[in-house]
N, C-alpha and C positions, 0 to 999 in steps of 0.2 A: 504044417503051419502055413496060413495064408500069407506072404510077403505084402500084398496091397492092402492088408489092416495095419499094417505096422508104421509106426510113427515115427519122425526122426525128431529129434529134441536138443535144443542148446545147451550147450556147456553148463553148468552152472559153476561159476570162480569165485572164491571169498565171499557169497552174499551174507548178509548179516538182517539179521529182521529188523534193524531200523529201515532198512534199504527196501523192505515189502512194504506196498501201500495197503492201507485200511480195506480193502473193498477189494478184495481177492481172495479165492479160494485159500489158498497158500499159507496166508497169515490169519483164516479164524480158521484150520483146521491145527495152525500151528497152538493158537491162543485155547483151543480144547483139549488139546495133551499135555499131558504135567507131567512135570521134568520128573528125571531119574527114570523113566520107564521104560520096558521091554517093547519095540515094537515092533510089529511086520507092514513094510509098505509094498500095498500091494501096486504094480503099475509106477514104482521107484525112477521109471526115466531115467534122468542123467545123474542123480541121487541129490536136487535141489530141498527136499525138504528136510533129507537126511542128514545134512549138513548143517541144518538150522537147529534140529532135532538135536544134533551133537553138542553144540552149544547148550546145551538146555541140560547137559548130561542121559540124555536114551541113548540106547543102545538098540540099533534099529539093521533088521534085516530086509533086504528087498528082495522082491518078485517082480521080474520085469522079461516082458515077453521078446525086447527088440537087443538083441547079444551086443549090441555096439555099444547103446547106453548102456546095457550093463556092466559092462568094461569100467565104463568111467565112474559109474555109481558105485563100483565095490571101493574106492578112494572114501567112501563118507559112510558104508552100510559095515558092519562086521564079516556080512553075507550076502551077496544075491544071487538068488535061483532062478534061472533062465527058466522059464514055463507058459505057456498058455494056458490058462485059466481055463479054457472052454474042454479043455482035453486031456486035463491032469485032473487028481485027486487034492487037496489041500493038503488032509492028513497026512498021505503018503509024502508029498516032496518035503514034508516040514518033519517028519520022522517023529512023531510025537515032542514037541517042542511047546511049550505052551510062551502066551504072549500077554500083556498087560493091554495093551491096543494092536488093534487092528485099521488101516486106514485105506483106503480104497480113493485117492483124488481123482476125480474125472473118471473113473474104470468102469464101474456096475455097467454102464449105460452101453459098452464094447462088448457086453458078454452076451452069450447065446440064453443064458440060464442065471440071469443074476440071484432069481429066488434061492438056487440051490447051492450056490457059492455063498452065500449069508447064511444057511443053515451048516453048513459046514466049517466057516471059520468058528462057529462056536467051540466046535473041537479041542481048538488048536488055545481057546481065550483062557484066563485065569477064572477063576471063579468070581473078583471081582471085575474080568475085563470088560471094554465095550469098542463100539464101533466108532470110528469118525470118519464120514463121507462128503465129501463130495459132487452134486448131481446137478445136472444143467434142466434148467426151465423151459420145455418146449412152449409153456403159455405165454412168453413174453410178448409184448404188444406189437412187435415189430414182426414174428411170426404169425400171427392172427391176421395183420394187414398184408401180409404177402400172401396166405392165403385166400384174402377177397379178393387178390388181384390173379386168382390161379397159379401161385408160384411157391414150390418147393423147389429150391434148386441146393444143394450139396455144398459144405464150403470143404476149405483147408484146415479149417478153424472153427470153434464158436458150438452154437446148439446144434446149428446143421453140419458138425464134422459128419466127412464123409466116412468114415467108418464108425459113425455110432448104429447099432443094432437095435437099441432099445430108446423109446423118448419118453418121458416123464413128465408129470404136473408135480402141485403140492400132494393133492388129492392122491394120486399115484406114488407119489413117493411113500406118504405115510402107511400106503396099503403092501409096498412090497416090505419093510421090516416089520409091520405086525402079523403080515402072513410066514413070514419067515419066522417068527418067534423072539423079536425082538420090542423091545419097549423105546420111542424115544424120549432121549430127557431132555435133550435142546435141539431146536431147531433156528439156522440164520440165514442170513442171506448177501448174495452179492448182487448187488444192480447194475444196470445200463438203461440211458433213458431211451426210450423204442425211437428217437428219430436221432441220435447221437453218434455222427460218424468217427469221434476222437479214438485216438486210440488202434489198437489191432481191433479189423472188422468181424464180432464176433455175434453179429446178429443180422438176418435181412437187412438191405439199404433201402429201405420206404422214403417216401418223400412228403411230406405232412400236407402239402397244398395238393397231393392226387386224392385227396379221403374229402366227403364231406365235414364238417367243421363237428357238428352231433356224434358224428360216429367213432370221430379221435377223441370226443372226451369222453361219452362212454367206454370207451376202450384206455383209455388212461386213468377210471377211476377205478376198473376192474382191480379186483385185488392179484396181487401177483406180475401185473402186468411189466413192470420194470425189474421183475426178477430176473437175475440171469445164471445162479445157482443157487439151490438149496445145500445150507452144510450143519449135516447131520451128526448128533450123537447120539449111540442108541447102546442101550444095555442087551442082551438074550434076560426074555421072559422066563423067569422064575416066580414061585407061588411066594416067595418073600416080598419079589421083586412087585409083580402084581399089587400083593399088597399096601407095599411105599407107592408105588403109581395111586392107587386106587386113596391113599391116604391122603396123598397131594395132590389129588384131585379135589376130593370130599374138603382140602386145606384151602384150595384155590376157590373153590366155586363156595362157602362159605364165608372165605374173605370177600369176594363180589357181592355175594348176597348181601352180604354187611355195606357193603359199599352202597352195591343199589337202594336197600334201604333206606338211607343216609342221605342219599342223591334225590332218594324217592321225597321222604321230608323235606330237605332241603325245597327240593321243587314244590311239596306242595305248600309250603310257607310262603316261596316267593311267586304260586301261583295266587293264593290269599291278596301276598301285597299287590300283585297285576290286577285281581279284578277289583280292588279297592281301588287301584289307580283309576283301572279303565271307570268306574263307575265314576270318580269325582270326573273325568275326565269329559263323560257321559253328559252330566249336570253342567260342566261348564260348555259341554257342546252344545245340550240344549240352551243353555243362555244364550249361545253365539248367535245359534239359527235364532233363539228368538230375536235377537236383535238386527240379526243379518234379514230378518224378515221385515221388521221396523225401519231398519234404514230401506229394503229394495220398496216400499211404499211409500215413504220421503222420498226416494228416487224418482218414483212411477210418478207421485205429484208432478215433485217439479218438473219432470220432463214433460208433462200436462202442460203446467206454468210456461214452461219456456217454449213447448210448442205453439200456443196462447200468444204471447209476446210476441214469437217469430212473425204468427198470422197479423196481429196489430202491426208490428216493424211493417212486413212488407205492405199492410192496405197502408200509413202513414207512406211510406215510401213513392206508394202510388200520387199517392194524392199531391205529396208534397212535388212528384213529377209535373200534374196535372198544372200547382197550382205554380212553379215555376214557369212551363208552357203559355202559362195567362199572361206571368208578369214577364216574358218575354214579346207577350203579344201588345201587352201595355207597354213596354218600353219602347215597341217599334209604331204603336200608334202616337204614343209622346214623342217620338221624335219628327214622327210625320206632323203633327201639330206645330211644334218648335218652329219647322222649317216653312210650314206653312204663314205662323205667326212673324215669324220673320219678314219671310215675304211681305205679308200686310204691313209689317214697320218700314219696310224699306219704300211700298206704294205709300205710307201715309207721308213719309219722308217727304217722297217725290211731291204728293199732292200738295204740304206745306211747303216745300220750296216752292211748286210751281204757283201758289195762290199767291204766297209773301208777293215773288217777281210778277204775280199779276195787279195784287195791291201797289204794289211798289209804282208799276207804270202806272196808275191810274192815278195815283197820287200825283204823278211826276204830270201827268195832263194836265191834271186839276190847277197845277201851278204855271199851265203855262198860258198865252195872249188868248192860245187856240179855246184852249177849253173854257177861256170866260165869255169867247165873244159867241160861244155853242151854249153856253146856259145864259146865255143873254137873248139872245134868239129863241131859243126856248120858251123863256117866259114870256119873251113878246106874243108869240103863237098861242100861249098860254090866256093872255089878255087879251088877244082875237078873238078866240074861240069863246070867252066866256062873251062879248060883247056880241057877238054875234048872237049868240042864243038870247040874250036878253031882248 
């Protein structure tokens, strides 16, 4: 036996399956076995599930490869058989013992030969027995993105445990129990989201800002992508058994048929009412554009119009420049006038006072001795002159 496959496992003390969350192996392989039954765990660890199982009334024998937990697991199993799977017989260590289930958590995927260990626990099953598994998702999305970045690196834990031998898909899983002779009749799943460090690290630690933005959502809408177990129930293929598959197949893809049908009409009724819509929709479109054409022609006018206007505004504008220009040239010609005119009032002034004060003295002559004995004289010379000519 190899020591460095072997696992060390915690205690398991009082768990009680309220205390299991929804989304773990543990509690949907517990929720697919029904109580009262005989079971074999195989890979039983510290006997956690056997304990849960007891509670439920099984009576549950373990296989477990690591002697320490099995120490503590024989506390909650009737029985457990120290064995390596890869190097014992099934039949042999269980001595013809038949079992209602068989359960395999996290195991297949540590064996050298899982095909051959699932055709051999048939042996050991009841005739109505089947299988409940457990198997980890090597497709999960955080595995895909470590591999673009060239990185397979080995955990403690998770899909990349380091002693896992075998890695699996959907695809893969469904092919190793029908090549082994089994039928599944349910399959679930437990997630993790591909960039979600909560938790024990049980998948690559990618970092969503190293990927292009396309390439994490294509890889997030992949199917499987947030898988991080597949958990299986599968019956051994029998020609009855076959036949119930094959019935509930014919059951299921009838029921869809019927559906799509249904979905089929349905869509093409409300395909009907779509293109009725689109068509009124059509008619009021062309009204739009008609009108939407009628107004952008009323637009194109007035924008005519108002280019028109703008042209008239700015020759007015001109003009009314021009004709300000004048009437500022008029206003500096009338003031130059004004002041001319002025002028002339202020020399008429002058000239009317200087005349009155020339009247005024001539008057004042005229009144005096001087100026009578000057026109007295005057006319004497006056009366010379004519007698003389005479």
């Amino acid at each position: 036996m190899d020591n460095s496959l072997i696992k060390n496992y915690p205690e398991a003390i009082d768990i009680k399956i309220e205390d299991i969350e929804e989304n773990t192996g543990t509690k949907k392989m517990y929720n697919l076995i029904e109580p009262g039954k005989k079971v074999i765990d195989f890979g039983c660890a510290t006997g956690c599930l056997a304990q849960l199982l007891g509670h439920k009334g099984c009576q549950v024998t373990g296989v477990e490869v690591n002697p320490e937990a099995a120490k503590i697991a024989q506390r909650y199993c009737e029985e457990v058989v120290v064995a390596d799977l890869d190097f014992v017989s099934i039949p042999e260590i269980l001595k013809d013992r038949e079992f209602d289930i068989a359960v395999f958590g996290d195991v297949l995927e540590h064996l050298r030969n899982p095909w051959q260990i699932l055709r051999d626990v048939k042996q050991v099953l009841k005739p109505d027995g089947y299988v409940v598994a457990s198997i980890p998702n090597i497709a999960h999305g955080a595995v895909r993105l470590a591999l673009l970045q060239g990185k397979f690196e080995y955990m403690e834990y998770g899909i990349l445990d380091n002693t896992h031998l075998r890695f699996f898909t959907r695809t893969s899983v469904e092919s190793l129990f029908e090549s082994s002779g089994y039928i599944i009749h349910e399959i679930e799943r437990t997630t993790k989201p591909i960039f979600s460090t909560e938790g024990m690290l049980l998948v690559p630690d990618v970092k969503q800002e190293d990927f292009p933005a396309d390439l994490v959502q294509q890889i997030q809408a992949s199917p499987e992508s947030e898988t991080l177990q597949f958990v299986i129930k599968a019956v051994p293929e029998t020609l009855e058994g076959r036949y119930q598959q094959l019935r509930q197949r014919y059951s299921t893809l009838s029921t869809k048929l019927e559906q799509t049908q249904s979905q089929l009409q349905q869509t093409q009724i409300e395909l009907e009412r779509s293109q009725f819509i689109i068509q009124q929709q059509q008619s009021d479109l062309d009204a739009l554009n008609s009108h939407l054409q009628q107004t952008q022609a009323q637009l194109n006018q007035s924008q005519l119009e108002l280019q028109q206007t703008q042209t008239q505004l700015n020759q007015s504008q001109l003009e009314l420049q021009q004709t300000q220009t004048q009437l500022n040239q008029s206003q500096l010609e009338l003031q130059q006038t004004q002041t001319q005119l002025n002028q002339s009032q202020l020399e008429l002034q002058q000239t009317q006072t200087d005349l009155q004060t020339h009247i005024t003295n001539i008057l004042a002559m005229q009144s005096s001795k001087f100026w009578k004995l000057r026109n007295f004289w005057f006319s004497v010379k006056q009366i010379m002159r004519i007698n003389t000519n005479d």
